[in-house]
N, CA, C and O atoms as a DFTB+ gen file, in Angstrom:
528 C
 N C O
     1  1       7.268       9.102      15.485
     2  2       8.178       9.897      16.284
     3  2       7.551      10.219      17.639
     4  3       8.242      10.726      18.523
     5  1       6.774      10.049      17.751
     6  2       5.391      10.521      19.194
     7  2       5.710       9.704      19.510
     8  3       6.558      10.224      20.234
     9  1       5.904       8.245      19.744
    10  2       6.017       7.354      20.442
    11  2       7.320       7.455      20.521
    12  3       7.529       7.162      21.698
    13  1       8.541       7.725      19.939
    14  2       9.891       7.519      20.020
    15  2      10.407       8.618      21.531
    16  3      11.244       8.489      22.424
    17  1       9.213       9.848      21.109
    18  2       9.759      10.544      22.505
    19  2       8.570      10.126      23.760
    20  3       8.845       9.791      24.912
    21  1       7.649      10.215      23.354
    22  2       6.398       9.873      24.588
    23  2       6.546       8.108      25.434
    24  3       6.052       7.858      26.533
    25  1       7.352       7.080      24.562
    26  2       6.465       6.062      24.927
    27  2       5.141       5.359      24.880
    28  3       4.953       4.143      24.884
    29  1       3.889       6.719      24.817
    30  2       3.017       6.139      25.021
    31  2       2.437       5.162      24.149
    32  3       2.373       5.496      22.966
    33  1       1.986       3.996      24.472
    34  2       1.695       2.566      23.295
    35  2       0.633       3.050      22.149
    36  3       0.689       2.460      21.070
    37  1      -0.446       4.211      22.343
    38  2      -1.345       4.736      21.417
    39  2      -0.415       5.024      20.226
    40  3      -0.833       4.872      19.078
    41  1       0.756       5.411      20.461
    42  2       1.139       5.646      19.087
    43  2       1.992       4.931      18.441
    44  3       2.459       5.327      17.374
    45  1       2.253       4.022      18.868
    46  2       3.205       2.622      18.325
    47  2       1.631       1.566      17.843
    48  3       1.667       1.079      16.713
    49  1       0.941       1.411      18.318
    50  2      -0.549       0.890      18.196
    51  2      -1.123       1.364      16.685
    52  3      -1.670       0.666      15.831
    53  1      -0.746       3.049      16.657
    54  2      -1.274       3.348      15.519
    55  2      -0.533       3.307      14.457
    56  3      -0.985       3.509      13.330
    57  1       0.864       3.001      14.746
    58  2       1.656       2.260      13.689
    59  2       1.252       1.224      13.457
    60  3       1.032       1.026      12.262
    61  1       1.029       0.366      14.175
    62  2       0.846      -0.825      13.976
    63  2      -0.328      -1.340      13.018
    64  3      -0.346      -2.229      12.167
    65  1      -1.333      -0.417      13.491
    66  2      -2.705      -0.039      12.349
    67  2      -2.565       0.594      10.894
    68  3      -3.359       0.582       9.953
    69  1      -1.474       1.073      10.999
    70  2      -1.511       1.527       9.813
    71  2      -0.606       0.537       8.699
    72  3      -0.807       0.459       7.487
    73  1       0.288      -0.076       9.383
    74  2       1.454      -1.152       8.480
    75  2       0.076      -2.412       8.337
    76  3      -0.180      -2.745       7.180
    77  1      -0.646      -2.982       9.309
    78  2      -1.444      -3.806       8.611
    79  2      -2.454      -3.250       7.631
    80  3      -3.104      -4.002       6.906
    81  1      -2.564      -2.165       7.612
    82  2      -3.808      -1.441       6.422
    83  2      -3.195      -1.880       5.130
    84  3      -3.572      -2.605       4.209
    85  1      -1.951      -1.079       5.426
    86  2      -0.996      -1.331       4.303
    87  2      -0.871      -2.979       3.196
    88  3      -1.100      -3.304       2.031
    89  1      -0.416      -3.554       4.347
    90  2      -0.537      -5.136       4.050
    91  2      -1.403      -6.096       3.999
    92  3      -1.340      -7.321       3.905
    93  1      -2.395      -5.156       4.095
    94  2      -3.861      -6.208       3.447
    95  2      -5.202      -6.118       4.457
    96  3      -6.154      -6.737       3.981
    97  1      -5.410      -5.641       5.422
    98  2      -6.217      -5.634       6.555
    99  2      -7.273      -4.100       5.907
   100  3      -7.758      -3.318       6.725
   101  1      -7.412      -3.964       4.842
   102  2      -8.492      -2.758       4.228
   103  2      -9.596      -3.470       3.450
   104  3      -9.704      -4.696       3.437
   105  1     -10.410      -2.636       2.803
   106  2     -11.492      -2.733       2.781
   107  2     -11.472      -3.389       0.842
   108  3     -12.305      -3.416      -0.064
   109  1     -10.007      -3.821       1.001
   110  2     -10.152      -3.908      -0.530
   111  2      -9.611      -5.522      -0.218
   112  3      -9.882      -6.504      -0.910
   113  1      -8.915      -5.502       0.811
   114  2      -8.031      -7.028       0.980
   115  2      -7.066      -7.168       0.429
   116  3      -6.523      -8.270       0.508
   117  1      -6.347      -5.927      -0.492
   118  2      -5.145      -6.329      -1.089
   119  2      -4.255      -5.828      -0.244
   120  3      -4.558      -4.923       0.533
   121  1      -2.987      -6.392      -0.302
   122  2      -1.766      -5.671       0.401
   123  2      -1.073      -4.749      -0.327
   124  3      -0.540      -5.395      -1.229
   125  1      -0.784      -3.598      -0.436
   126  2      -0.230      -2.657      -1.105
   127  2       1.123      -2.527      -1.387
   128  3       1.566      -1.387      -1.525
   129  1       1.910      -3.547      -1.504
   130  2       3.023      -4.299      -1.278
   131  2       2.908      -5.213      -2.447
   132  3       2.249      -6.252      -2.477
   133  1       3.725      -4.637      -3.538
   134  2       4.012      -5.956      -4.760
   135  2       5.220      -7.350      -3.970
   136  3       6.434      -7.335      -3.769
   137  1       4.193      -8.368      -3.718
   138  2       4.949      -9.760      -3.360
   139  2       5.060      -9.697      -2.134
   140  3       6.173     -10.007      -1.709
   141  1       3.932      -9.260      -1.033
   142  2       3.772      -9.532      -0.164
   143  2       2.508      -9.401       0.111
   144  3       1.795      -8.400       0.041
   145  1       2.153     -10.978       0.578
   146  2       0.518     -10.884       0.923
   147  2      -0.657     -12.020      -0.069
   148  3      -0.430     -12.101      -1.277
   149  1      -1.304     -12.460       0.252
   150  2      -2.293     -13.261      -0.133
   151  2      -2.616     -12.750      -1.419
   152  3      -2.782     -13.521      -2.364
   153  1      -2.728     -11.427      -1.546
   154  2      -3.690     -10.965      -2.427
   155  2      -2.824      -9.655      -2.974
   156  3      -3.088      -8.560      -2.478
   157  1      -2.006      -9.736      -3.782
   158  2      -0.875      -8.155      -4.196
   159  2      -1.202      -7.939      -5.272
   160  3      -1.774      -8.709      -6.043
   161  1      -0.736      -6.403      -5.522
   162  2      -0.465      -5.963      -6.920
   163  2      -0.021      -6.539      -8.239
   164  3       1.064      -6.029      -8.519
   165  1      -0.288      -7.122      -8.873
   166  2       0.703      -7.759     -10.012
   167  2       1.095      -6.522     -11.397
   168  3       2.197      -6.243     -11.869
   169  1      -0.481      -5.903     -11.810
   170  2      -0.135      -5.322     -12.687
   171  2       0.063      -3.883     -12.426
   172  3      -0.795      -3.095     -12.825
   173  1       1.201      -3.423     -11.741
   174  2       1.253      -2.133     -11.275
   175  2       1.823      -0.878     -12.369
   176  3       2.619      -1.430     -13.128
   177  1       1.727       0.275     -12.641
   178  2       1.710       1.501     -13.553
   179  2       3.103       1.440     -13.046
   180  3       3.581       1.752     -11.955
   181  1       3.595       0.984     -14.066
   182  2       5.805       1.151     -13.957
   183  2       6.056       0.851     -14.905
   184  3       5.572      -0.227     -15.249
   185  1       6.866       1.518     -15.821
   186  2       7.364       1.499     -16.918
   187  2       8.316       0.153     -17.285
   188  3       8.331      -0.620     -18.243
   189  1       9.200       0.275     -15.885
   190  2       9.888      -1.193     -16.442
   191  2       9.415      -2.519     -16.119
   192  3       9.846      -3.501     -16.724
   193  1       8.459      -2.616     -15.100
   194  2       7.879      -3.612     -14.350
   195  2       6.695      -4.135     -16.068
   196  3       6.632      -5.230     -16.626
   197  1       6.134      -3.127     -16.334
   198  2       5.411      -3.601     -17.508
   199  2       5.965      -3.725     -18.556
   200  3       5.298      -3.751     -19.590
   201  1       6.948      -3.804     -18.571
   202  2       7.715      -3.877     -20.099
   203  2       8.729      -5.385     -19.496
   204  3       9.076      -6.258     -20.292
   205  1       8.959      -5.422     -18.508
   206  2      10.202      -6.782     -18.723
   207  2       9.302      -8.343     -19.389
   208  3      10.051      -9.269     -19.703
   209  1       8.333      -8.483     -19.504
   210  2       8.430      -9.545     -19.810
   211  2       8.072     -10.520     -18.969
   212  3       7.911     -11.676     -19.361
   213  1       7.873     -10.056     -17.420
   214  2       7.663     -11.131     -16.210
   215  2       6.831     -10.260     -15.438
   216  3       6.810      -9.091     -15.051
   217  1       5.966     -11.604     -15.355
   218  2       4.320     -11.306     -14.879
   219  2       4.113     -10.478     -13.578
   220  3       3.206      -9.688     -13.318
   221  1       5.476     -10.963     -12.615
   222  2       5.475     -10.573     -11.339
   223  2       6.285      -9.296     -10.974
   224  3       7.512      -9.359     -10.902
   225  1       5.545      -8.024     -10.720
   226  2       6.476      -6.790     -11.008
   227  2       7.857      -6.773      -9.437
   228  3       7.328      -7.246      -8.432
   229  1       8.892      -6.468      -9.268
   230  2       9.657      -6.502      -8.372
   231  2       9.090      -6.222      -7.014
   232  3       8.383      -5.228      -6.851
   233  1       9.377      -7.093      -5.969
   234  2       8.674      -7.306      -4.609
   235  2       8.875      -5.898      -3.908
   236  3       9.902      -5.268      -4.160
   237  1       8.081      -5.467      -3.176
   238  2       8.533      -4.701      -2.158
   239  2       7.781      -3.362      -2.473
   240  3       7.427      -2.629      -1.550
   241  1       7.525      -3.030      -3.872
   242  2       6.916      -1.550      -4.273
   243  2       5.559      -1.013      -4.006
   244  3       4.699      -1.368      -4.812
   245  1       5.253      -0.362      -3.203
   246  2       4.115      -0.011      -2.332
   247  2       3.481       0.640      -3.377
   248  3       4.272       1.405      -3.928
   249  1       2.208       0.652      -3.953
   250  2       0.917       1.263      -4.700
   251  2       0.460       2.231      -4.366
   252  3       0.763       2.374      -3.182
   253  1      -0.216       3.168      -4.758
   254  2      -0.990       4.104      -4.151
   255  2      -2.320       3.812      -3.257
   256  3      -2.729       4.094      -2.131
   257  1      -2.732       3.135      -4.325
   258  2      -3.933       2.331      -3.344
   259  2      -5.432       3.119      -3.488
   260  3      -5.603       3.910      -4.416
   261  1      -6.339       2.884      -2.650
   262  2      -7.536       3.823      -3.151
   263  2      -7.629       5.232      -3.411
   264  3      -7.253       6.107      -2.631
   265  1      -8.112       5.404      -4.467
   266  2      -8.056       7.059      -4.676
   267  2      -9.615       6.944      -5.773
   268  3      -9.916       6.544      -6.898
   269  1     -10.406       7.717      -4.321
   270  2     -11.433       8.113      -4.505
   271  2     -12.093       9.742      -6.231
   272  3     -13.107      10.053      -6.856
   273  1     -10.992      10.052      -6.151
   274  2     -10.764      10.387      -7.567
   275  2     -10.877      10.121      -8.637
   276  3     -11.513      10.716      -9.507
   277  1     -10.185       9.059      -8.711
   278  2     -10.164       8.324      -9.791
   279  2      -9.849       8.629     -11.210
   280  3     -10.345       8.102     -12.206
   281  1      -8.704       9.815     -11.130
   282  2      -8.599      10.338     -12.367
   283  2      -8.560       9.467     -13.441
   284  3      -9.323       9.794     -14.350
   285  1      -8.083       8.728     -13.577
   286  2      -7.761       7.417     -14.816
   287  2      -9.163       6.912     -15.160
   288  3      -9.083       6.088     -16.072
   289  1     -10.403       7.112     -14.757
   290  2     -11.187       6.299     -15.307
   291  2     -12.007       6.699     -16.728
   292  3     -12.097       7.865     -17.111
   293  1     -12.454       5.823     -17.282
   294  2     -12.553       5.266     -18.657
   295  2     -12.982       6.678     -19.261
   296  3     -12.391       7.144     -20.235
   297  1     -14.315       7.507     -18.471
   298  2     -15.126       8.094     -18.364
   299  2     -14.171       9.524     -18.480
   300  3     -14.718      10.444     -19.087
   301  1     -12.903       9.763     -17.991
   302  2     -12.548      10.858     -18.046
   303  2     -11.795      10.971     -19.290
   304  3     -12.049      11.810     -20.155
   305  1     -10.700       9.954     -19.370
   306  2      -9.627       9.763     -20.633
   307  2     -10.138       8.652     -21.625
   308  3     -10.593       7.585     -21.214
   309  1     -10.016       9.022     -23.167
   310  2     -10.599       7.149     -23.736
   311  2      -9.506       5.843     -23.101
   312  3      -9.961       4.705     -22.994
   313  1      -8.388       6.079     -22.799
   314  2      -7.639       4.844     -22.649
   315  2      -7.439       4.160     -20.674
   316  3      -6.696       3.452     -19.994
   317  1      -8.735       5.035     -20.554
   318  2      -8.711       5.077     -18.704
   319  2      -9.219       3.429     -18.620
   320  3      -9.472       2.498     -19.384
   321  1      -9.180       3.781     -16.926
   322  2      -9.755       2.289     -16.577
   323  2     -11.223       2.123     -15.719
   324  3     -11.779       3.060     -15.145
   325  1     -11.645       0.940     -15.756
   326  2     -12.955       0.954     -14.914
   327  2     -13.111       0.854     -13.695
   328  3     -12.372      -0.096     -13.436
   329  1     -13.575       1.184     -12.722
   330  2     -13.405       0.929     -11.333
   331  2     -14.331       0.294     -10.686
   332  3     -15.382       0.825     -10.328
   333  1     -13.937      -1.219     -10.422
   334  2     -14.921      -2.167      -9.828
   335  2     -16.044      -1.434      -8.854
   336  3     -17.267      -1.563      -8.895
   337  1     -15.273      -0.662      -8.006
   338  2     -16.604      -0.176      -7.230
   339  2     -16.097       2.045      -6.810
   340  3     -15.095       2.760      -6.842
   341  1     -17.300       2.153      -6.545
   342  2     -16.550       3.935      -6.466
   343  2     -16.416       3.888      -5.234
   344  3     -15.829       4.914      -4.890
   345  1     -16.828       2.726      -3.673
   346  2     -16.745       3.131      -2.380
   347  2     -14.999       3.990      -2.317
   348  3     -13.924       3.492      -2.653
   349  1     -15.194       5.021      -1.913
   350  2     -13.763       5.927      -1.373
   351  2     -12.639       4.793      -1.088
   352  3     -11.474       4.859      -1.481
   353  1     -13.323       3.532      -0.179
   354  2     -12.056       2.813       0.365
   355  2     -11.939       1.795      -0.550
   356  3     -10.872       1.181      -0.531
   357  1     -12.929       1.404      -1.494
   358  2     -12.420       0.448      -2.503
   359  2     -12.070       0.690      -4.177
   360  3     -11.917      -0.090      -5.117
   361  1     -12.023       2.277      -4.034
   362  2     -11.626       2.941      -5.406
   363  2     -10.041       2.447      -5.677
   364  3      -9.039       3.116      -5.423
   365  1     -10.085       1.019      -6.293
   366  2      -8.832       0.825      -6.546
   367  2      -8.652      -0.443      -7.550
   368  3      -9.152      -1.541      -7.302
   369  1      -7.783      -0.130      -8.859
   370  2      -7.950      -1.258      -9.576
   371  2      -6.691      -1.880      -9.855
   372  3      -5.891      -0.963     -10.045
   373  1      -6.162      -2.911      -9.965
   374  2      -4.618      -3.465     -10.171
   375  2      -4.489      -3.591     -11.858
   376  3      -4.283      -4.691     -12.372
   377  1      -4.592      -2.678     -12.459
   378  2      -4.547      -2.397     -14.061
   379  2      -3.390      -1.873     -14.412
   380  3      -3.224      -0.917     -13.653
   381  1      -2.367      -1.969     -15.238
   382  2      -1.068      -1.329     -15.405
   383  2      -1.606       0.101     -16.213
   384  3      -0.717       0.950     -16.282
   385  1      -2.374       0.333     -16.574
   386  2      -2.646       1.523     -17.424
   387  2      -3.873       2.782     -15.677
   388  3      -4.402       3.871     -15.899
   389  1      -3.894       2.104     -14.393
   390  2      -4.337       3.206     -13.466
   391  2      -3.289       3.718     -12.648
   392  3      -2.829       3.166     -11.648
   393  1      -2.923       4.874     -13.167
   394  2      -1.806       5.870     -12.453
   395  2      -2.544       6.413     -11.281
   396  3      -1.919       6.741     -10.272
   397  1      -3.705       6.516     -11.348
   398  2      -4.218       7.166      -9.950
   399  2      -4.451       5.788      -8.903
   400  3      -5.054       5.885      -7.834
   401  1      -4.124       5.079      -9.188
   402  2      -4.278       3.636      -7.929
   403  2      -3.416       2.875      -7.823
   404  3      -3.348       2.337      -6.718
   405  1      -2.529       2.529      -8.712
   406  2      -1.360       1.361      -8.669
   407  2      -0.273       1.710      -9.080
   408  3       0.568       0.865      -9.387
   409  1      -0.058       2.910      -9.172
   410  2       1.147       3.585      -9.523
   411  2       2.433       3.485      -8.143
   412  3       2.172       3.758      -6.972
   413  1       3.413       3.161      -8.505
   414  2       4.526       3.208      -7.224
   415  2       5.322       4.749      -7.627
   416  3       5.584       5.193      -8.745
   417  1       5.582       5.351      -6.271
   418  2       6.279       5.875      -6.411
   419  2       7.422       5.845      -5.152
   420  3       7.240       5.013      -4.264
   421  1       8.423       6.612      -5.083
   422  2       9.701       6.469      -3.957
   423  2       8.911       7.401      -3.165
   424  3       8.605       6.742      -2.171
   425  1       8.466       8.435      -3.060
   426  2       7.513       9.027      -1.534
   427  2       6.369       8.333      -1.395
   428  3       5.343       8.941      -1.089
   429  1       6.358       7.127      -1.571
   430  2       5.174       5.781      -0.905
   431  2       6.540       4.866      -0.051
   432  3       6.704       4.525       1.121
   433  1       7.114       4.751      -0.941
   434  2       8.118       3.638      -0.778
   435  2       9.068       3.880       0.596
   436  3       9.331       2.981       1.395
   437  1       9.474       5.112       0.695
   438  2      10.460       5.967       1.703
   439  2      10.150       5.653       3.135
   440  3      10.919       5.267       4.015
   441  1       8.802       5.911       3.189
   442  2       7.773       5.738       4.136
   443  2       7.771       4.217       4.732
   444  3       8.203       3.871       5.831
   445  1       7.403       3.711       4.111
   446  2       6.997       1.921       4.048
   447  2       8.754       1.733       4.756
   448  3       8.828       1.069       5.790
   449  1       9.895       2.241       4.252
   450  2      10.909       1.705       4.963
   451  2      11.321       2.554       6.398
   452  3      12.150       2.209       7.239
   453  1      10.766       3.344       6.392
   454  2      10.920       4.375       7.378
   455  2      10.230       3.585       8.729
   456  3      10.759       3.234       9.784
   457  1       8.664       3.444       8.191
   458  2       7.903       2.363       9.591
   459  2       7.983       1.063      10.170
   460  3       7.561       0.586      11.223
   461  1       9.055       0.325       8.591
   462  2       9.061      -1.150       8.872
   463  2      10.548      -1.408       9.361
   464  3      11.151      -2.480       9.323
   465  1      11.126       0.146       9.957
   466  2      12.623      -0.069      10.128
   467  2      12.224       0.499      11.721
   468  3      12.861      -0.135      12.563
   469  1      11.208       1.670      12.387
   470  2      10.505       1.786      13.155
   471  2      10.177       0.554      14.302
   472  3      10.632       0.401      15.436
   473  1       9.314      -0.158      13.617
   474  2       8.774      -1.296      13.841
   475  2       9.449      -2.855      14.382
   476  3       9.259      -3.752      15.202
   477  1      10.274      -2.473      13.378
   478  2      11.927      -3.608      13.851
   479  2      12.436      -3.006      14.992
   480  3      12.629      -3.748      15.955
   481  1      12.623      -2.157      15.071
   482  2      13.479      -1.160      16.247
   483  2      12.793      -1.348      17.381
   484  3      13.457      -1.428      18.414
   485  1      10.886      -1.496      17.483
   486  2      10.794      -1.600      18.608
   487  2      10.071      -2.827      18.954
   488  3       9.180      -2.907      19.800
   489  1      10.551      -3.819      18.196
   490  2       9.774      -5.297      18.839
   491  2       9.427      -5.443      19.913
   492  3       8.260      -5.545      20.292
   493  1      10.415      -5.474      20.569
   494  2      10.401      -5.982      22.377
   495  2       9.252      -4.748      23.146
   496  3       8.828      -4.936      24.286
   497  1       8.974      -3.865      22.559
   498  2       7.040      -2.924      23.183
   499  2       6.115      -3.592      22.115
   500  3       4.947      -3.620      22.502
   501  1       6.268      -4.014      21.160
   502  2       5.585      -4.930      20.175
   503  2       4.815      -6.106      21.013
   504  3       3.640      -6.285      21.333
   505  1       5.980      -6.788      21.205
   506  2       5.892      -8.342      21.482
   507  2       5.687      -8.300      22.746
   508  3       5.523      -9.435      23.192
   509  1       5.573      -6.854      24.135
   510  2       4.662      -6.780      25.065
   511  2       3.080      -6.217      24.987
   512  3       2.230      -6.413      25.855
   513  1       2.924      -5.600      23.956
   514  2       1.692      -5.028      23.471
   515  2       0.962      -5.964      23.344
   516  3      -0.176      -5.807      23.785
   517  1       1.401      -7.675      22.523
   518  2       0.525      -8.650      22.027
   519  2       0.213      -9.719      23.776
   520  3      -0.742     -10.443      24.061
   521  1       1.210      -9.443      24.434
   522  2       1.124     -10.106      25.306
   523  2      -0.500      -9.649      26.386
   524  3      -1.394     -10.417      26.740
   525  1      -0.382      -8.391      26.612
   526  2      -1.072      -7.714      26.992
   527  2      -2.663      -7.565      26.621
   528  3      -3.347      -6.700      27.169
């Protein structure tokens, strides 16, 4: 919204930083985006996504992503999970049983359409930003 009234490119820039974090440009390499990206979520904490039967949970559902917390792990609950590494930015495992990392919810999701509808809206300062 800073950029919607200011103009100034710092804050369309820091959109821009933050939708590639999102989509794979972090410290983990995954995109936080089930079915988008080199490297996505498959086994994400959703009730129906893990129960249908098909490997690939529905495209588009944004993860939580690192959470330095880590409530779910093995160590706290018996049925928790392990966490490849504890760095803050790579506390994150694609396990259908970690609610604190791969869990989707609609206030992740809201967002993700809120910036990528943002983002569409302002191509043409986009596509002079890259020029630049």
């Amino acid at each position: 919204m800073a950029f919607y009234y200011t103009k100034e490119t710092k804050y369309l820039n820091s959109v821009v930083v933050i939708t590639d974090y999102i989509f794979g440009n972090n410290a983990t390499s995954y995109s936080f985006v089930t079915g988008f990206g080199d490297k996505t979520p498959i086994n994400i904490h959703h009730r129906p996504s893990g129960s249908d039967k098909i490997k690939e949970p529905i495209p588009g559902y944004v993860v939580g992503g690192p959470n330095y917390a880590r409530q779910d792990r093995k160590d706290r609950i018996p049925w928790g999970v392990v966490y490849p590494d504890t760095n803050p930015a790579k506390c994150y495992v694609d396990k259908l049983e970690s609610y604190a990392s791969n869990e989707i919810c609609i206030n992740w999701n809201a967002p993700l359409v809120f910036v990528l509808g943002f983002l569409e809206a302002n191509k043409d300062y986009l596509s002079n930003l890259k020029k630049n």
